[in-house]
C-alpha positions as CSV (number, residue, x, y, z in Angstrom):
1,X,0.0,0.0,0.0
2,X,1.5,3.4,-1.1
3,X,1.8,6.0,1.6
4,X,-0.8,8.3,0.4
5,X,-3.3,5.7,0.3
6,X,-1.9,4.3,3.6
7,X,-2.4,7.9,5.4
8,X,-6.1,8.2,3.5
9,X,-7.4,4.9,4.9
10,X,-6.0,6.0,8.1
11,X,-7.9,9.6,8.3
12,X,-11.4,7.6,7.6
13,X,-13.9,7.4,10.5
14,X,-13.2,3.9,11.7
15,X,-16.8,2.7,10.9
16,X,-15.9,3.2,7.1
17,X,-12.4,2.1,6.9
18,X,-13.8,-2.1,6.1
19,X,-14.9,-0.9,3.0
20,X,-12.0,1.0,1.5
21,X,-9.5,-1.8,2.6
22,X,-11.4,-4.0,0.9
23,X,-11.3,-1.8,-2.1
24,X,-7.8,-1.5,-2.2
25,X,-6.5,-5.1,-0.9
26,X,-9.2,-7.2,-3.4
27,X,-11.3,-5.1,-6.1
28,X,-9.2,-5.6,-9.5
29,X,-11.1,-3.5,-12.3
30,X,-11.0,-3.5,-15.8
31,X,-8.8,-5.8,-18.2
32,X,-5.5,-4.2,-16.8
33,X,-7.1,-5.6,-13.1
34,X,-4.8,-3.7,-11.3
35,X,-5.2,-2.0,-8.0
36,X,-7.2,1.3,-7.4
37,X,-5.7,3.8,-5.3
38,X,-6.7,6.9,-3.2
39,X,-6.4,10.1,-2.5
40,X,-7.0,12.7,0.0
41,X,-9.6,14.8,-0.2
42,X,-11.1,15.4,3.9
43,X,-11.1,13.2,6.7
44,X,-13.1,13.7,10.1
45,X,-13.4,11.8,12.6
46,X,-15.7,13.9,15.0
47,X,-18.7,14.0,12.1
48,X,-20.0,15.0,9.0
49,X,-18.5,14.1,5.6
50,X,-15.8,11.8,5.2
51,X,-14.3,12.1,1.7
52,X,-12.2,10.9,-0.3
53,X,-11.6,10.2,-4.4
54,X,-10.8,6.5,-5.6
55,X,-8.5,6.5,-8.4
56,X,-9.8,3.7,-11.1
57,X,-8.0,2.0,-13.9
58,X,-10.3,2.1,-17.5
59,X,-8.6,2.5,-20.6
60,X,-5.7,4.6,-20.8
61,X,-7.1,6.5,-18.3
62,X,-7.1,7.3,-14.6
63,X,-11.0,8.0,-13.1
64,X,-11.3,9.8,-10.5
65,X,-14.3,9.8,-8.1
66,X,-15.0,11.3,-5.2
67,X,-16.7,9.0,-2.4
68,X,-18.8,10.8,0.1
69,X,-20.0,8.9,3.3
70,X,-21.8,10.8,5.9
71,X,-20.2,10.4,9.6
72,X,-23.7,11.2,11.2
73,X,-25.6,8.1,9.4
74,X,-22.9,5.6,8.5
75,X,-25.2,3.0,7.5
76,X,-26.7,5.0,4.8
77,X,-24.8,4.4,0.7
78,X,-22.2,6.9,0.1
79,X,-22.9,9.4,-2.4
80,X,-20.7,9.6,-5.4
81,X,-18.7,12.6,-7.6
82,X,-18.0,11.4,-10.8
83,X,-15.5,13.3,-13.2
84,X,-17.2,12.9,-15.9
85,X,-20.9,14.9,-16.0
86,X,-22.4,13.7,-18.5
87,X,-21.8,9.7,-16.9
88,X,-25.4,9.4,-14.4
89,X,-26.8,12.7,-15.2
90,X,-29.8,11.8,-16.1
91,X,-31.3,8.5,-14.8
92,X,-35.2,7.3,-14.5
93,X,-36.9,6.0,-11.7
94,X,-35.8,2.5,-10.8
95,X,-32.2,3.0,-12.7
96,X,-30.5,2.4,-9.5
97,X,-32.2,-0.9,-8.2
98,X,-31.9,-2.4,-11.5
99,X,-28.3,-1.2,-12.3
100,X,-26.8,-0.4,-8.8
101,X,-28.4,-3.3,-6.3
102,X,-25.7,-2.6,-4.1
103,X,-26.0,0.8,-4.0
104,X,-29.9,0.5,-3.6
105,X,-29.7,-2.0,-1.5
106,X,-26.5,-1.0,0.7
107,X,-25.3,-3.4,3.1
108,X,-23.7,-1.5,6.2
109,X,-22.3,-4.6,7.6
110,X,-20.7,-6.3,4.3
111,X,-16.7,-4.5,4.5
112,X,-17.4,-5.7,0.2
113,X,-20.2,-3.2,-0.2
114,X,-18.0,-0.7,-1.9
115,X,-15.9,-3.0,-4.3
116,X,-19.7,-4.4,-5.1
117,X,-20.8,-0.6,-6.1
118,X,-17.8,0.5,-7.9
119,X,-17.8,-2.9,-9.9
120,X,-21.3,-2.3,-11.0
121,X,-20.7,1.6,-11.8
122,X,-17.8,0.6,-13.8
123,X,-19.6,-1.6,-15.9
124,X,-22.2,1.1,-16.6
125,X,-19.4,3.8,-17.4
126,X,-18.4,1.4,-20.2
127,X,-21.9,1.2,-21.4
128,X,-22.3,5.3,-21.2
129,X,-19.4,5.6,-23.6
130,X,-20.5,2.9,-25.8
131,X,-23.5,4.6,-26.5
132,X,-22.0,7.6,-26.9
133,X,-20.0,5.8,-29.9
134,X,-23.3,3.9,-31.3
135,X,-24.4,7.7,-31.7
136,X,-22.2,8.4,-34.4
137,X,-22.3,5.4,-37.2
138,X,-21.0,7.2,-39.8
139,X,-17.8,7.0,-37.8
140,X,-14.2,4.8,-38.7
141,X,-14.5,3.8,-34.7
142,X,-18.1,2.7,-34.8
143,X,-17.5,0.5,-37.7
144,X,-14.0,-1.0,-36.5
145,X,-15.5,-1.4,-33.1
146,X,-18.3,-3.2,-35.1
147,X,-16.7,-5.4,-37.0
148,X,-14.3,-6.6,-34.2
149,X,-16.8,-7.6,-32.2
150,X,-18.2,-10.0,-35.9
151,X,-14.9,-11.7,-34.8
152,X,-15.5,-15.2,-32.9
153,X,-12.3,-14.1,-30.9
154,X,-13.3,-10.6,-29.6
155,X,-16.4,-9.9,-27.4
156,X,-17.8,-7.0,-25.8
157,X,-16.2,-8.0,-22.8
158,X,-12.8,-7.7,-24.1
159,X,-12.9,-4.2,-25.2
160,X,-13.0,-1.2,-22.9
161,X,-14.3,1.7,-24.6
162,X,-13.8,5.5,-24.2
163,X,-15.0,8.3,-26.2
164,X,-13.4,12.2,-25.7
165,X,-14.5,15.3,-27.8
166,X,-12.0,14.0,-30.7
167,X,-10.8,10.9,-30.0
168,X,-11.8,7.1,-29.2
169,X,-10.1,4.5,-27.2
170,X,-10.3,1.0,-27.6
171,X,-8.5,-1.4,-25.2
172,X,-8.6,-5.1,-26.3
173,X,-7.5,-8.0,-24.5
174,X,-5.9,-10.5,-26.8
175,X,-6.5,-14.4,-26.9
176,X,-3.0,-15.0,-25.9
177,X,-2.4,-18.4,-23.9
178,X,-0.4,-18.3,-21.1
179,X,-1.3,-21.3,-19.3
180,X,2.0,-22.5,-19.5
181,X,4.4,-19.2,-18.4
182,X,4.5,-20.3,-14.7
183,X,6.4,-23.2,-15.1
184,X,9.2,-21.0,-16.5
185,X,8.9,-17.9,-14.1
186,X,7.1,-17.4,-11.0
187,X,9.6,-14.8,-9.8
188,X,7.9,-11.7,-8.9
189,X,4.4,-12.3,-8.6
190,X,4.1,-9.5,-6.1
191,X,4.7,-7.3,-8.7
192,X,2.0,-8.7,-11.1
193,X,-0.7,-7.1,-10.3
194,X,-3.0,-9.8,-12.4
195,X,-3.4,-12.8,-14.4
196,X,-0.6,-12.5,-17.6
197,X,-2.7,-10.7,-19.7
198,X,-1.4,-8.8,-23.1
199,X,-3.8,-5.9,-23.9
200,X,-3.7,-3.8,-27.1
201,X,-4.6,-0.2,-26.9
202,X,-5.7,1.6,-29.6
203,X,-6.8,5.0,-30.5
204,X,-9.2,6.9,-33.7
205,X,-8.7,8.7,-35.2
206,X,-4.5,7.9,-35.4
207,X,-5.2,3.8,-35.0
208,X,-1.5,3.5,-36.9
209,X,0.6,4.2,-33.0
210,X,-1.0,1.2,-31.6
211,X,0.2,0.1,-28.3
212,X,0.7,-3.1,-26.4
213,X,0.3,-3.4,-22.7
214,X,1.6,-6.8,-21.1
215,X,1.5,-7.7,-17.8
216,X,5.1,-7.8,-15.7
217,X,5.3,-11.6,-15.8
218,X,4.5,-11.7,-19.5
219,X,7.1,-8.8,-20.1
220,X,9.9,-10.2,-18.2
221,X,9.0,-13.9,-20.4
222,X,9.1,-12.3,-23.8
223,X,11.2,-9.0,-23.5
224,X,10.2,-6.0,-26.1
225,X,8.0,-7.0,-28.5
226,X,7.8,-4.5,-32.1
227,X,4.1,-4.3,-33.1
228,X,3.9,-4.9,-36.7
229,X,2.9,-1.5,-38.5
230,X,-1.0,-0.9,-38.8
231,X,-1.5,1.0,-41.7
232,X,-4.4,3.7,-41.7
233,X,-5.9,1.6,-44.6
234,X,-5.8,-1.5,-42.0
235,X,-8.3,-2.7,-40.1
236,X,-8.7,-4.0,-36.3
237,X,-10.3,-7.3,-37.4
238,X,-7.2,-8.1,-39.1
239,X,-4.7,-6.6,-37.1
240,X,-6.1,-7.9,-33.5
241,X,-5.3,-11.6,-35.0
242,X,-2.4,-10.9,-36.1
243,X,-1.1,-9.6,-33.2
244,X,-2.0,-12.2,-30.9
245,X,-0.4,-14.9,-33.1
246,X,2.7,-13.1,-32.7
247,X,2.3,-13.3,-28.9
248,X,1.5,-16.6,-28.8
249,X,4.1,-17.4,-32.0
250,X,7.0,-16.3,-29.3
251,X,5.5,-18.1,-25.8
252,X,5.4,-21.5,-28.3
253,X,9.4,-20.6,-29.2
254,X,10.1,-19.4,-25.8
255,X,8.3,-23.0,-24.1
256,X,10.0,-25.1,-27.1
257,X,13.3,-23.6,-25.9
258,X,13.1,-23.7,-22.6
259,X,12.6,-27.8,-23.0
260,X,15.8,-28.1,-25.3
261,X,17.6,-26.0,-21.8
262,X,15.9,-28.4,-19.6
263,X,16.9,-31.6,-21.6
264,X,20.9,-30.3,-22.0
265,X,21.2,-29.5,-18.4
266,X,19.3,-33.2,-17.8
267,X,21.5,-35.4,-19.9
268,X,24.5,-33.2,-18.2
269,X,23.6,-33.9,-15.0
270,X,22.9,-37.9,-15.6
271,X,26.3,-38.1,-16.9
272,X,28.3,-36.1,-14.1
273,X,26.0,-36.8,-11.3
274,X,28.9,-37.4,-9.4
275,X,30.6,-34.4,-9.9
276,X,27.6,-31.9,-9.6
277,X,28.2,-29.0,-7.0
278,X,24.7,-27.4,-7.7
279,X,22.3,-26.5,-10.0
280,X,18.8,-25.0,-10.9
281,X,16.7,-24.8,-14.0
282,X,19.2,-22.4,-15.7
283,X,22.6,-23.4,-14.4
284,X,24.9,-26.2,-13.4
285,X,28.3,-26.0,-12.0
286,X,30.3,-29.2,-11.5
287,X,33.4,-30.1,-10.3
288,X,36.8,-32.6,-12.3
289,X,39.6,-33.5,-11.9
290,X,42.3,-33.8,-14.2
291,X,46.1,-35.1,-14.1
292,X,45.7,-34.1,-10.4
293,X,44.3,-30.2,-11.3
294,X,41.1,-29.5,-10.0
295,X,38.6,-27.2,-11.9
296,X,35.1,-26.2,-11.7
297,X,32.9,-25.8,-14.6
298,X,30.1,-23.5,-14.1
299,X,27.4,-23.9,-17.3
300,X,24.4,-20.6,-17.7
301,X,22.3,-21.3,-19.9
302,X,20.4,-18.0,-20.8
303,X,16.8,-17.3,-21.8
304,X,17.9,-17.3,-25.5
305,X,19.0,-20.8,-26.1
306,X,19.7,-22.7,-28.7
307,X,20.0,-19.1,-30.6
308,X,22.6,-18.1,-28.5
309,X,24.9,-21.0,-26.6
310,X,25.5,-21.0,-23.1
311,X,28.1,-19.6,-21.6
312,X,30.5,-21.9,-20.7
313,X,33.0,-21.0,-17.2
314,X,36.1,-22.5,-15.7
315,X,37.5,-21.9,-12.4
316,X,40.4,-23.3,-10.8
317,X,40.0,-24.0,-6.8
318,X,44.0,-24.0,-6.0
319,X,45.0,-20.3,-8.2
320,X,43.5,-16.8,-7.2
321,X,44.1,-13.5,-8.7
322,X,43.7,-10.4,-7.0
323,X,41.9,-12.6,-3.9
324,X,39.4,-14.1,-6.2
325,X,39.9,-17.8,-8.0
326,X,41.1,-17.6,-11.5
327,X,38.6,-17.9,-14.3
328,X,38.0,-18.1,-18.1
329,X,35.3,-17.6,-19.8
330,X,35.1,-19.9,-22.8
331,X,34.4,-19.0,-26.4
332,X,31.7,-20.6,-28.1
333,X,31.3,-24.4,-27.6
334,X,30.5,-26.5,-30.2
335,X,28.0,-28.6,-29.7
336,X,29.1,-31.6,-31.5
337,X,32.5,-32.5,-30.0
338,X,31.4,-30.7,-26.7
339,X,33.8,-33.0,-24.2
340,X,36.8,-32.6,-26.6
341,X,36.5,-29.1,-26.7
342,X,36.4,-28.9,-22.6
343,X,39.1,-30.7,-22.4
344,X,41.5,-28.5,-24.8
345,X,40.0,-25.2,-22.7
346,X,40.8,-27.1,-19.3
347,X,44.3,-28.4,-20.5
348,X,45.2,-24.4,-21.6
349,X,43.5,-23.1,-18.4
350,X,45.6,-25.3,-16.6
351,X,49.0,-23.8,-18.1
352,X,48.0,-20.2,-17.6
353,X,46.9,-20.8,-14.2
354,X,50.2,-22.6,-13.2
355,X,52.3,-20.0,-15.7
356,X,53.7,-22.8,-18.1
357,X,53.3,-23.0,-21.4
358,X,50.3,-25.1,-22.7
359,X,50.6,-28.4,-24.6
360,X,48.3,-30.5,-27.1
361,X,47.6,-33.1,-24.5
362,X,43.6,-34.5,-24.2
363,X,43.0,-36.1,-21.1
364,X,39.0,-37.3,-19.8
365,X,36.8,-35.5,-18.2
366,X,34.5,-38.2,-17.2
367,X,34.2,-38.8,-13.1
């Protein structure tokens, strides 16, 4: 919890504090799902109004709503501010219980009341600014955002919609499979915020600077990814397929990959398993012996392989320089006379490290 919205939860009448930690600690809105936060606005304790705005993730943007609870009746709704006045200015009789049943029916003693009521008004601020996009059919947003939905992939519920005085946001989540992604890397899941989701953002009338929005997990599997160039003449229904094979075209590589790493370090480790000192699903180091010189070989196999080898280490446990053991880092290995080519590197480690010349000598490496 950031400091801000620590010290806002904190200034709340006790009574009302349930309800914003629940906001904070479990609502996840919108396809981003990432956390809402707070800011200060007035807090008092003694009575009357306890304010303060919620800050909430939809499109590109950053809502921000004031939430009014009244100190001297605090089982009574809150009342809302919305930044947006045309969103719930006019509403009929029975909009509310039909729309907002947690609001209508507000539930003083469930600390999920509020994440209940800001889930339901979110899902009718989507439907005010898809109206406000069905009122203009002659435009190139209304019929991309149209036609995408035609697609089998793409439903309403995958596109967040948002319309300004000249321009029209579309955020899409994309069909991307991820299923698989955890087996490789579960570092970090502090700092993903949501299920690994790749979302493509998109605005009208300049479609053509597209932008992709991945989750931290999914960025720290695939790196930077280049967006293949939408032309203006282009369409969404075309180019939200394309883009999502591309994402799942690279977790396919990245998972096929990651098995040939797996199966090198395997058949390396079956074959030394005596001589292993450690290793992990990345890295192996082992330890040989050779005409009574002792070496370690340290083997890091990096998120690129086969494209680019490992990198292959040797350090001696008897020679230091400058306090730390002597090392050489080995140029690259081929991988079809692999225990011949240790064995040359270890025989001319072995010289430099003892300051003799080296000689053509091939010796065994096998424990």
């Amino acid at each position: 919890m950031s400091f801000e919205s620590f010290g806002v939860i904190n200034d709340l009448a006790p009574v009302f504090r349930p309800y914003v930690q629940n906001v904070y600690q479990d609502l996840k809105l919108g396809l981003c799902k990432t956390k809402v936060d707070f800011e200060r606005i007035s807090g008092n304790l003694e009575g009357g109004d306890c304010q303060l705005r919620i800050v909430l993730p939809y499109c590109s943007k950053k809502l921000k709503w004031e939430v009014i609870f009244d100190s001297t009746s605090p089982w009574f709704a809150p009342d809302f501010r919305f930044d947006d006045d045309t969103f719930l200015a006019k509403i009929e009789a029975n909009f509310l219980e039909e729309k907002v049943p947690s609001l209508f029916k507000w539930n003083e003693n469930d600390p999920k009341a509020l994440s209940d009521v800001l889930s339901e008004l979110i899902s009718l601020y989507k439907l005010h600014h898809i109206k406000k996009l069905n009122e203009d059919e002659s435009s190139r947003a209304y019929f991309e955002y149209s036609a995408l939905l035609g697609d089998a992939l793409t439903s309403e519920k995958d596109i967040e919609v948002w319309v300004g005085n000249h321009v029209v946001e579309f955020l899409i989540r994309l069909n991307v499979d991820t299923s698989r992604l955890p087996e490789l890397y579960c570092d970090g899941t502090e700092q993903n915020p949501a299920i690994d989701t790749a979302l493509l953002l998109v605005r009208y009338p300049n479609s053509t600077n597209a932008e992709l929005i991945m989750s931290p997990t999914l960025t720290n599997s695939l790196g930077n990814i280049n967006l293949p160039l939408m032309h203006q003449s282009g369409v969404l229904m075309d180019y939200v397929p394309m883009v999502t094979d591309l994402l799942n075209n690279k977790i396919r590589d990245l998972l096929n990959n990651e098995k040939l790493k797996r199966d090198l370090l395997a058949q390396l480790i079956v074959k030394y398993e005596g001589a292993v000192l450690e290793h992990d699903a990345n890295n192996a180091a082992f330890l040989f012996e050779m005409n009574n010189f002792h070496w370690i070989l340290q083997i890091d196999i990096g998120v690129k392989f086969p494209e680019k080898p490992p990198v292959l280490t040797l350090r001696s446990i008897y020679h230091c320089t400058k306090g730390k053991p002597m090392y050489k880092v080995l140029p690259s290995c081929p991988y079809n006379n692999f225990e011949g080519y240790i064995e040359q590197q270890v025989e001319i480690f072995k010289n430099e490290c003892m300051g003799t010349p080296s000689i053509n000598q091939l010796v065994s490496i096998d424990n």
